[in-house]
C-alpha positions in Angstrom: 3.8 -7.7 -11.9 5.2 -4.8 -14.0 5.4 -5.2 -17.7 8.7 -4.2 -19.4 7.9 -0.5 -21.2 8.1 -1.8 -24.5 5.0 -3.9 -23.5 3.2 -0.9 -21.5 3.7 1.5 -24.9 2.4 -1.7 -27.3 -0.2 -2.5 -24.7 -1.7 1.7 -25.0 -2.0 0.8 -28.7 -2.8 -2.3 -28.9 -5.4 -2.9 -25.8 -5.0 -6.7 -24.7 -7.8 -9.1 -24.6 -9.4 -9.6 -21.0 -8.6 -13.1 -21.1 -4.7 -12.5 -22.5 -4.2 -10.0 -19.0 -5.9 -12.8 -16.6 -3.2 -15.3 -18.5 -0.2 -12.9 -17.6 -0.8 -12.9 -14.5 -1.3 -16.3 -14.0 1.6 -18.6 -12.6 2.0 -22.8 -12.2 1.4 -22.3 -9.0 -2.5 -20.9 -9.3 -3.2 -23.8 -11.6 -1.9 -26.2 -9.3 -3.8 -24.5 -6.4 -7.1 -25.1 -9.0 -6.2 -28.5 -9.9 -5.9 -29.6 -5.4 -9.4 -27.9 -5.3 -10.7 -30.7 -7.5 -11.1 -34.0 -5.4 -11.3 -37.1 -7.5 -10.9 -35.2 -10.2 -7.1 -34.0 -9.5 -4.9 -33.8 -12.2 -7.2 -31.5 -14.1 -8.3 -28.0 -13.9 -11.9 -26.8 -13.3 -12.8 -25.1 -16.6 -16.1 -23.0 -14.6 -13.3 -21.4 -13.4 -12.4 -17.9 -15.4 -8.9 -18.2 -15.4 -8.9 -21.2 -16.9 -11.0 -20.5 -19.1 -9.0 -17.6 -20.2 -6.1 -20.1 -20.3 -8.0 -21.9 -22.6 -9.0 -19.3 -24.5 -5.5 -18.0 -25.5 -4.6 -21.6 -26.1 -7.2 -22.5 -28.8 -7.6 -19.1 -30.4 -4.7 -16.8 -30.4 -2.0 -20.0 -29.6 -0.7 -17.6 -26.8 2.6 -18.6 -26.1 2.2 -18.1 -22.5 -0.7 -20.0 -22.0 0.8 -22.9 -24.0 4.1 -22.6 -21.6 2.1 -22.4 -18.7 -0.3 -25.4 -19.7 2.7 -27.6 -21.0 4.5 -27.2 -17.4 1.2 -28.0 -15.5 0.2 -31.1 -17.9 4.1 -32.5 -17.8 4.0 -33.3 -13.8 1.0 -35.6 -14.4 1.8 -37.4 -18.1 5.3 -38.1 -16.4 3.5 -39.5 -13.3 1.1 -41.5 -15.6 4.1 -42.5 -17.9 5.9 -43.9 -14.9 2.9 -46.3 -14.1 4.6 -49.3 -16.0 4.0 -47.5 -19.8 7.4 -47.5 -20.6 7.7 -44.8 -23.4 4.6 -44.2 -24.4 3.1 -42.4 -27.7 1.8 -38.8 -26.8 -1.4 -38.2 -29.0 -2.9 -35.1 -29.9 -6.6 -35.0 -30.5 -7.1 -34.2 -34.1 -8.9 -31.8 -35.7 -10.7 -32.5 -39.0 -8.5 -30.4 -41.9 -11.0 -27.8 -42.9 -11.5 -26.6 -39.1 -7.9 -26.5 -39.2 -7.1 -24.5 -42.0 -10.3 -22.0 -40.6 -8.3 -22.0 -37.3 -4.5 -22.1 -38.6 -3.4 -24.6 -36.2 -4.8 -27.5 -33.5 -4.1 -26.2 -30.0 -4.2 -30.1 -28.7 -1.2 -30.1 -30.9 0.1 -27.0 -29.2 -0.6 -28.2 -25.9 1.5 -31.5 -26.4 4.4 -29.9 -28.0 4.6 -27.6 -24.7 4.3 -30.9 -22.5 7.0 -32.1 -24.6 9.7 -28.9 -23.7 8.9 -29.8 -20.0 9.6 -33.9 -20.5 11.4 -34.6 -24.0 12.3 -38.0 -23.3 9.4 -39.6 -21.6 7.3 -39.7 -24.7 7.3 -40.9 -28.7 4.8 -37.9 -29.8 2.7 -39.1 -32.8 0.8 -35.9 -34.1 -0.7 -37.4 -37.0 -1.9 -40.9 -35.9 -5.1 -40.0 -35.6 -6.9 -38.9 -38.0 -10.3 -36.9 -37.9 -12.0 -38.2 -40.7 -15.7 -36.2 -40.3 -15.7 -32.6 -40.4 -18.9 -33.0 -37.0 -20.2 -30.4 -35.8 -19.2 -28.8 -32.9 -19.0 -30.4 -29.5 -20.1 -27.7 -27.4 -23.4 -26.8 -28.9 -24.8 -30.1 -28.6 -26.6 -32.1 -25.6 -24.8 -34.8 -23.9 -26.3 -37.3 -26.2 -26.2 -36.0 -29.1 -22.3 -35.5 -28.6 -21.3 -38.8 -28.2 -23.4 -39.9 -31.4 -21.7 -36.9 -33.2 -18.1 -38.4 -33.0 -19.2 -41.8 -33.0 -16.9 -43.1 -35.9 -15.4 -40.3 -36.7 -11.8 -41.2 -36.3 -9.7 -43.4 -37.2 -5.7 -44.5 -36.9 -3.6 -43.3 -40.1 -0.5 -46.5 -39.0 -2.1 -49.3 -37.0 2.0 -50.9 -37.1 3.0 -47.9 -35.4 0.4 -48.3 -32.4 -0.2 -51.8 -32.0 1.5 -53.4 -28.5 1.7 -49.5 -27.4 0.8 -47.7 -24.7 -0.7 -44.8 -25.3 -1.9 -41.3 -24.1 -4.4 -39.2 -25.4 -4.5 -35.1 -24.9 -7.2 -32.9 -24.7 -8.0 -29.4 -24.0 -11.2 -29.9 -22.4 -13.7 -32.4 -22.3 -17.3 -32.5 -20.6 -19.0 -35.8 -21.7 -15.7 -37.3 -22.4 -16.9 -38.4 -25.9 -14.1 -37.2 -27.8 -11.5 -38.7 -25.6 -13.7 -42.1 -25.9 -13.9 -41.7 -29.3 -10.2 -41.4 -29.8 -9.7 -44.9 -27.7 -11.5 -47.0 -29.5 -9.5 -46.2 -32.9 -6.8 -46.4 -30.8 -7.8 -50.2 -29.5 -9.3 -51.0 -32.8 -5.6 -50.5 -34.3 -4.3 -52.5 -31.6 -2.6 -50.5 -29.0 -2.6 -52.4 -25.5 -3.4 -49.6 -23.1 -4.9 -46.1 -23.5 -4.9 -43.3 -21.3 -7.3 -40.4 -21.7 -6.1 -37.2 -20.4 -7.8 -32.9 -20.6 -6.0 -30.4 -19.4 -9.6 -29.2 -17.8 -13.0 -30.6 -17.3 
């Protein structure tokens, strides 16, 4: 794909990352590809994979705008198939990040990452940003062993308006998740406030 001049001249000034030039040339239809490669585990995308690791690269760092198009168009097929399984309208729930990582980082990419969904499918979803809350600054997940990740968000969240979820349906988003701990973490608030039915859904794994 050639880039518009304006974008070569910036580009001779200002080099791009490696992982920003894998994202622009990436399209929905290599992260659908990804995502058939997967088996039971279709739906997601392989994050061993470099490109989507780039993709989520650019999403949680830099908030690249066309990672966070490309990601919301892949995630809106499947929270609009999951939706349709009887949820009615359910609340969309970013994962939330405890307030002094996000100040560090100047914004939550799971919040991001919804928004985009929510461009692609504006009225399948109630989005609640700021139902959960993160209420234990842990450390993070991906310097720690399996075991010591689910005891490091055990109890670290909790539900700011149990009204608001209880009888709901819910779906939880994610950027990635290995153990799943986060996402597990995040649904028992979620039950403990009284929401009926939770779904737990990463954009890779």
């Amino acid at each position: 794909m050639r880039l518009p001049f304006p974008q070569m001249l910036f580009d001779l000034i200002v080099p791009p990352r490696d992982s920003e030039r894998i994202v622009r040339a990436l399209t929905l239809g290599d992260l659908q590809t990804l995502s058939l490669t997967r088996g039971e585990n279709a739906g997601s995308l392989p994050y061993q994979e470099p490109a989507v690791k780039a993709l989520i690269w650019e999403l949680k760092y830099y908030k690249n705008k066309k990672a966070a198009e490309l990601a919301g168009e892949f995630l809106a097929d499947l929270l609009i198939a999951i939706a349709a399984e009887g949820l009615g309208k359910p609340l969309l729930i970013p994962i939330p990040m405890h307030a002094t990582r996000r100040k560090a980082r100047g914004h939550n990419q799971t919040e991001t990452l919804c928004k985009a969904v929510l461009r692609n499918a504006p009225d399948c979803f109630d989005y609640a940003p700021n139902i959960l809350v993160r209420e234990r600054d842990t450390p993070m997940q991906q310097k720690l062993m399996r075991h010591e990740r689910l005891k490091n968000v055990k109890g670290s969240m909790n539900v700011r308006d149990p009204l608001r979820v209880a009888h709901r349906a819910c779906i939880v988003v994610d950027d990635v998740t290995t153990t799943g701990a986060t996402l597990a973490e995040a649904c028992r608030a979620l039950h403990a406030a009284g929401a009926r039915h939770v779904e737990r859904v990463a954009l890779a794994c």
